[in-house]
Residue frames as qw, qx, qy, qz and C-alpha x, y, z in Angstrom:
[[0.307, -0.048, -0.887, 0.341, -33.00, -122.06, 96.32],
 [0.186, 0.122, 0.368, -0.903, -35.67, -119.61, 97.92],
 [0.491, 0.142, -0.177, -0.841, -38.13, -120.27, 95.59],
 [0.604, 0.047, -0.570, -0.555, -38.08, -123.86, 96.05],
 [0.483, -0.063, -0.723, 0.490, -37.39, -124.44, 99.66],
 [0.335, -0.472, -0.038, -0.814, -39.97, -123.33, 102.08],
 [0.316, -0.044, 0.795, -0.517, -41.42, -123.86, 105.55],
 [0.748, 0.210, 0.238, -0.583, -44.16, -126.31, 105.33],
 [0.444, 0.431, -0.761, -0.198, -41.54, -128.38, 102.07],
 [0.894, -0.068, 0.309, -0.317, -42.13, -132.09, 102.53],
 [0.640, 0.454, -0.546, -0.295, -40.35, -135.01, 100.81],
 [0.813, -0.261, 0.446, -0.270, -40.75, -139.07, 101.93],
 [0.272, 0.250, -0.912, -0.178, -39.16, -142.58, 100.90],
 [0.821, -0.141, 0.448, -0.325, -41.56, -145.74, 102.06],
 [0.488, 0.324, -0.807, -0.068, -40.11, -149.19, 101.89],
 [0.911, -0.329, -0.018, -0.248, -40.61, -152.53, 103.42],
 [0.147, -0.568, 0.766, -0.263, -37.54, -153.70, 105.55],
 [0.892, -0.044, -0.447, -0.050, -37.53, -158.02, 104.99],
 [0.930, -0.321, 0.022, 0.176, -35.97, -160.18, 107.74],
 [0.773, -0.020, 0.087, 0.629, -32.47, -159.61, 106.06],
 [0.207, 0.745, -0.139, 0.618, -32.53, -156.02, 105.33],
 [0.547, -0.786, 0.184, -0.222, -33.07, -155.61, 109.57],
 [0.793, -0.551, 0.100, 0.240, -30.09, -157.75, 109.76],
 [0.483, 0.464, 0.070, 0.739, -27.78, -156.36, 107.26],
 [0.241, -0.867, -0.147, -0.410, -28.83, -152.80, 109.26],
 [0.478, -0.836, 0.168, -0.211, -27.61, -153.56, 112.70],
 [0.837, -0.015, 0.122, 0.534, -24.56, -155.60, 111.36],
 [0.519, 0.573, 0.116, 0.624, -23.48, -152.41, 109.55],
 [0.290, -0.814, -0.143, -0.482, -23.98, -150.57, 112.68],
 [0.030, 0.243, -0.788, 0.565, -22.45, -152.89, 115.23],
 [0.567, -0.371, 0.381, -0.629, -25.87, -153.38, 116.99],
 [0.014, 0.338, -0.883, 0.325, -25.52, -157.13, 118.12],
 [0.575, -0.017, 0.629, -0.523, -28.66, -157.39, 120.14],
 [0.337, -0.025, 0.940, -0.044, -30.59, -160.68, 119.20],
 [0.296, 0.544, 0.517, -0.591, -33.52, -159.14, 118.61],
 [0.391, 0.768, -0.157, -0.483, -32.36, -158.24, 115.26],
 [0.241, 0.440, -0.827, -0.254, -30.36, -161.35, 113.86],
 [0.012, -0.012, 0.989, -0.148, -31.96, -164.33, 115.64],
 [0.489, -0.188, -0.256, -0.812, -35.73, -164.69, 114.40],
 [0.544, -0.364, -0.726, -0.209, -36.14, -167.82, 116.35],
 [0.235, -0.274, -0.485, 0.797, -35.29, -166.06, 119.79],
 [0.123, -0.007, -0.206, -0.971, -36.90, -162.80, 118.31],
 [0.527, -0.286, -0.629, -0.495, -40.38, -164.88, 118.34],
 [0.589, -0.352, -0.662, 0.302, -40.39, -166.00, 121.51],
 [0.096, -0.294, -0.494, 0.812, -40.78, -162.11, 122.98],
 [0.242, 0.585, 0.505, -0.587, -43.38, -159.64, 122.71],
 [0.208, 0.596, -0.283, -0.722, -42.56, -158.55, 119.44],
 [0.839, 0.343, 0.370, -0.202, -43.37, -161.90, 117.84],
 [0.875, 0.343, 0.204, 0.273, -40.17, -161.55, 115.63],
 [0.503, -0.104, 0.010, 0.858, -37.18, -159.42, 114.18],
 [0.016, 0.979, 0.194, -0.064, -37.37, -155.78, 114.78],
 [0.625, 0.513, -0.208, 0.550, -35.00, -153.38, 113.21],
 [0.392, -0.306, -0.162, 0.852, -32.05, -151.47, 115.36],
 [0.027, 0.982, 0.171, -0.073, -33.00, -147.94, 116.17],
 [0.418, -0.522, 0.438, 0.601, -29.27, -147.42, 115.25],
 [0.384, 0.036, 0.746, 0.544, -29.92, -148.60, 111.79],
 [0.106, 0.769, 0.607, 0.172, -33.32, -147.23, 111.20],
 [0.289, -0.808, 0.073, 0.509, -31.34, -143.47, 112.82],
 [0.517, -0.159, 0.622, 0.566, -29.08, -144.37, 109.58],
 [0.233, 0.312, 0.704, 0.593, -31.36, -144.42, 106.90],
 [0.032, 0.871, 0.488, 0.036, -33.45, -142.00, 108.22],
 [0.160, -0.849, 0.072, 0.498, -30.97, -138.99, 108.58],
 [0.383, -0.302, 0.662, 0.568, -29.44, -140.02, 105.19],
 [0.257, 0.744, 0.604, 0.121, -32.51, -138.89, 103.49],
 [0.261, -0.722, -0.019, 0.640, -30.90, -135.63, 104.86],
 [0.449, -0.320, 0.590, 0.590, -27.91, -135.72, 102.26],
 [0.339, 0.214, 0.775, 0.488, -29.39, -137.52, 99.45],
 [0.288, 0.729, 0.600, 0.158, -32.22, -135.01, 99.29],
 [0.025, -0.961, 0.081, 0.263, -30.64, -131.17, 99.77],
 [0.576, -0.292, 0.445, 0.621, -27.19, -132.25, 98.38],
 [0.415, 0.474, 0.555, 0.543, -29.08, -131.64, 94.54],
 [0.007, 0.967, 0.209, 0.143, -30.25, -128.04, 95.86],
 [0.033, -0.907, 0.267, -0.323, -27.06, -127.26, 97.32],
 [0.681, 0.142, -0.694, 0.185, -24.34, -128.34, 99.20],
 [0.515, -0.725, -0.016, -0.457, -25.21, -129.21, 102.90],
 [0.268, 0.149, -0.820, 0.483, -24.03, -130.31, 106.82],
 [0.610, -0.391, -0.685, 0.076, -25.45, -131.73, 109.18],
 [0.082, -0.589, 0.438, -0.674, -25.63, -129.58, 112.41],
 [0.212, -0.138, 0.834, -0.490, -27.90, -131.89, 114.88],
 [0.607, 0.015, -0.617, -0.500, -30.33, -134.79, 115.48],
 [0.343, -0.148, 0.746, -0.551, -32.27, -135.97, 117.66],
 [0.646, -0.117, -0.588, -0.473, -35.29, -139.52, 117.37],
 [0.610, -0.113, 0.541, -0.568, -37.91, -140.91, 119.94],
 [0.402, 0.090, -0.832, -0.371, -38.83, -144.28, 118.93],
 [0.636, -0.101, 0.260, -0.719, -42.83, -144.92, 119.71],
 [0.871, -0.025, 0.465, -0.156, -42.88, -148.34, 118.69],
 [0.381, -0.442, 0.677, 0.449, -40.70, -150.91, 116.83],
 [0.631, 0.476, -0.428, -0.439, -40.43, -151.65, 112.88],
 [0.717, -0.106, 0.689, -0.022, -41.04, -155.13, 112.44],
 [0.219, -0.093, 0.852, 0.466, -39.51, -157.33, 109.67],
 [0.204, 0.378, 0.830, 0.356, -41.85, -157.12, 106.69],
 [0.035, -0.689, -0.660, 0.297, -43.49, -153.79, 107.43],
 [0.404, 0.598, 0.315, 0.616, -44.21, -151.15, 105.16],
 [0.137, -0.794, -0.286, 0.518, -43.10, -147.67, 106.76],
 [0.458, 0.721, 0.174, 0.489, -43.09, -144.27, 105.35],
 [0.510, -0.168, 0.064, 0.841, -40.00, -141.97, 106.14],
 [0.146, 0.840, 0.434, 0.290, -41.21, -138.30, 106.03],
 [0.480, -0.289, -0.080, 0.824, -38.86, -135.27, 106.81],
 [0.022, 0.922, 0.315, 0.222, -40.34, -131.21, 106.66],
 [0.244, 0.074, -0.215, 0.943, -38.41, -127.81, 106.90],
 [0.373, -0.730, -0.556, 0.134, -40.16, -125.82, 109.96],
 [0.077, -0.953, -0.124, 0.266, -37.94, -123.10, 109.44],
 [0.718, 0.444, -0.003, 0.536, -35.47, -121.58, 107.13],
 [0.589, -0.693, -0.033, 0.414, -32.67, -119.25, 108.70],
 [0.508, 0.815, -0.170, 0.222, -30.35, -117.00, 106.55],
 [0.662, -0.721, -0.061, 0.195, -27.22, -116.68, 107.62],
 [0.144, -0.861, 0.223, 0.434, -23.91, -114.51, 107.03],
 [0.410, -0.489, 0.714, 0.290, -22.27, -115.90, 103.55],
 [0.508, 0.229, -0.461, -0.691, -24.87, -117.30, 102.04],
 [0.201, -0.095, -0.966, 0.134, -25.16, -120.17, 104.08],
 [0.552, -0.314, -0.136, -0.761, -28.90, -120.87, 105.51],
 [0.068, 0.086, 0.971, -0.212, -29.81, -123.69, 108.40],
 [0.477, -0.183, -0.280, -0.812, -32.96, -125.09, 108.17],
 [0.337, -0.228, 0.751, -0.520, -34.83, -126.66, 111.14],
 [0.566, -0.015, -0.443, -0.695, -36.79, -129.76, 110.39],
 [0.623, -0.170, 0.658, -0.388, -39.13, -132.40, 111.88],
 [0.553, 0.133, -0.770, -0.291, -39.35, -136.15, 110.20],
 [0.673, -0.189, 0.602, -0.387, -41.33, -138.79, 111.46],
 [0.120, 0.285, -0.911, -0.272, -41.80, -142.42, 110.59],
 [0.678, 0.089, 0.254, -0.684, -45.38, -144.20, 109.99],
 [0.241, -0.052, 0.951, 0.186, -46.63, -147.39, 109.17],
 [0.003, -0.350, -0.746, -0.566, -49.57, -148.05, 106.47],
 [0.240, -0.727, -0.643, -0.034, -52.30, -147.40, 108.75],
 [0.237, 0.796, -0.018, 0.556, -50.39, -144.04, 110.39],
 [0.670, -0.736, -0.088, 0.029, -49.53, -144.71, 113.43],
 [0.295, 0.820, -0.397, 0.286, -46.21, -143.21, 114.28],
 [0.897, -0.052, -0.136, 0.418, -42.91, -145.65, 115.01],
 [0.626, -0.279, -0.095, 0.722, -40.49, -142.92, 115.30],
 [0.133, 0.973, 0.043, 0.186, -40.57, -138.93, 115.33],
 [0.711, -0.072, -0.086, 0.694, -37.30, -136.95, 114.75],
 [0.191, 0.957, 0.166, -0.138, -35.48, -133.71, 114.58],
 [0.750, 0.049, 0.154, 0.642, -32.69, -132.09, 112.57],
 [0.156, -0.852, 0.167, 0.471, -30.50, -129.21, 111.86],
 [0.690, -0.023, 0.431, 0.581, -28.75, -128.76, 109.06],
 [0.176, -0.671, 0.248, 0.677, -26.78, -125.95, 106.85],
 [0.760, 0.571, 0.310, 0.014, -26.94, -124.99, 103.23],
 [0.568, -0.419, 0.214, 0.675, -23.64, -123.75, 101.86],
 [0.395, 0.747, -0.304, -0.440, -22.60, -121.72, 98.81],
 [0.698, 0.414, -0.575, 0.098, -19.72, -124.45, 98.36],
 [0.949, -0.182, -0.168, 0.193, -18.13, -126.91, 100.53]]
């Protein structure tokens, strides 16, 4: 695990989020607001159309977590935290980007590792910057 996990490690997803993925998202979440289900309301403010839940877009970004350390080991979650600098609108390509800033031994074999992830769109400007905690395990 040492040899292939390292401050500075990197790995991203980038997808475009249609009209229905943003509402599938904040149905599966609960989030309600209009803003996300009702594109003719959704036009009529500043955003000029649907924009996804920061619930839903929290989702799929910390579930990058899982899907990517689970194959090196088995992991938890410890904490998480996301600023959202400006909204993902329907049809926009963003890229999902998540880095380990610090690795941690600890007593057992277990190791936390501290990382920052942010979200960009094509051009780079940054839609959302996170942070996370999370544990590597011997076993579960």
């Amino acid at each position: 695990m040492d040899t292939v996990l390292y401050p500075g490690y990197r790995f991203f997803k980038t997808l475009t989020l249609a009209e229905e993925d943003i509402r599938q998202g904040a149905l599966a979440c609960g989030d309600m607001n209009y803003i996300h289900h009702d594109a003719e309301r959704a036009a009529k403010t500043r955003f000029g159309g649907l924009i996804a839940s920061g619930s839903a877009i929290s989702a799929l970004f910390s579930a990058m977590l899982p899907s990517h350390f689970s194959v090196f080991s088995p992991m938890l979650g410890l904490e998480m935290n996301f600023k959202f600098s400006a909204p993902i609108l329907a049809g926009q390509t963003i890229t999902m980007e998540w880095q380990i800033e610090q690795i941690n031994p600890k007593a057992g074999g277990k190791k936390t590792l501290t990382l920052t992830g942010k979200i960009v769109d094509i051009e780079g400007n940054v839609l959302v910057l996170a942070g996370a905690v999370i544990m590597l395990l011997p076993a579960l």
